[in-house]
C-alpha positions in Angstrom: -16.5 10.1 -19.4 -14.3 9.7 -16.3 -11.0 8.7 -15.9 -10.9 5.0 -15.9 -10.3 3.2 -12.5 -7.0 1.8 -13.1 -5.3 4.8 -14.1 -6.8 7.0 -11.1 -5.8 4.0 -9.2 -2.3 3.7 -10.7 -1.5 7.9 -10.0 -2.9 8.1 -6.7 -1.6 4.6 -4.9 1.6 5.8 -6.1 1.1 9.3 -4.3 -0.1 7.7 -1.3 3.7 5.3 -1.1 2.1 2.6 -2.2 4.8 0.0 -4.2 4.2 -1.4 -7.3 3.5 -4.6 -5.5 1.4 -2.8 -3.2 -0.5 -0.9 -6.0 -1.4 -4.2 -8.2 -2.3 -5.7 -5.1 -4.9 -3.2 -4.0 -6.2 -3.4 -7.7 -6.6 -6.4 -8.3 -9.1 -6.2 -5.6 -11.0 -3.1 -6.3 -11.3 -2.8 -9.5 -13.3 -5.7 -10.0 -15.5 -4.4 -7.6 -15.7 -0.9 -8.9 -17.5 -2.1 -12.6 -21.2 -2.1 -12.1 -21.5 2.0 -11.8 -20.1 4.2 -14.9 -18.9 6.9 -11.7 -17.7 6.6 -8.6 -16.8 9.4 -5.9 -13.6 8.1 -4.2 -12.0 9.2 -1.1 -8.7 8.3 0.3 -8.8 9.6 4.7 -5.7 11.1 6.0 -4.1 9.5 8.4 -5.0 11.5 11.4 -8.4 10.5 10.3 -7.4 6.6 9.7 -5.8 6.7 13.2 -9.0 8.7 15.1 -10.9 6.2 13.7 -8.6 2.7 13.8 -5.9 3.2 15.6 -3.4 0.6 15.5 0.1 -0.1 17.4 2.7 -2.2 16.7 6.0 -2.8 18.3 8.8 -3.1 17.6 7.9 -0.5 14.9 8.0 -1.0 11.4 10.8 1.1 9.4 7.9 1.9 6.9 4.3 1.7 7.7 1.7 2.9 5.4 -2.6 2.9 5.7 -5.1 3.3 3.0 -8.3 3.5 3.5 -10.7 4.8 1.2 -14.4 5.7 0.8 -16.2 5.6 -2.1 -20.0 5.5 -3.3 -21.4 4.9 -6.9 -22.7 8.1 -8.9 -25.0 8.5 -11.7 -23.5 11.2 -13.8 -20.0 12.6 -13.3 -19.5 15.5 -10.8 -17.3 17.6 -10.4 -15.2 17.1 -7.5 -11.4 18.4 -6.3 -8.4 15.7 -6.5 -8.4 13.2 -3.7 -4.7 14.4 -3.0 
């Protein structure tokens, strides 16, 4: 069995920066999303990748600014597949 989503969720918003805050927000989103498949392959983009494809400017600049975006699709069996970070 897999890791379940809220603890891969947990471990790798915090990698990314993400604040507690931050963290339960994005959560309590997705995970409710993420409970009709037993698997998922999940992908967080880097951000030269999240700015190639979305690039965004604000000014005056932010003192911290942080982008997730992540891709993910539904699997039928667990795979194996390298850390997303």
């Amino acid at each position: 069995m897999g890791e379940p989503i809220e603890i891969f969720f947990e471990t790798t918003l915090a990698q990314l920066g993400l604040n507690q805050e931050e963290s339960t927000d994005f959560e309590r989103y997705w995970v409710p999303r993420m409970q009709r498949h037993a698997y998922y392959m999940i992908a967080f983009l880097d951000r030269e990748t999240i700015i190639a494809i979305a690039r965004l400017d604000i000014s005056p600049a932010p003192d911290t600014f942080i982008r997730v975006l992540m891709d993910f699709f539904a699997l039928d069996a667990l795979v194996a597949a390298e850390a997303p970070i």
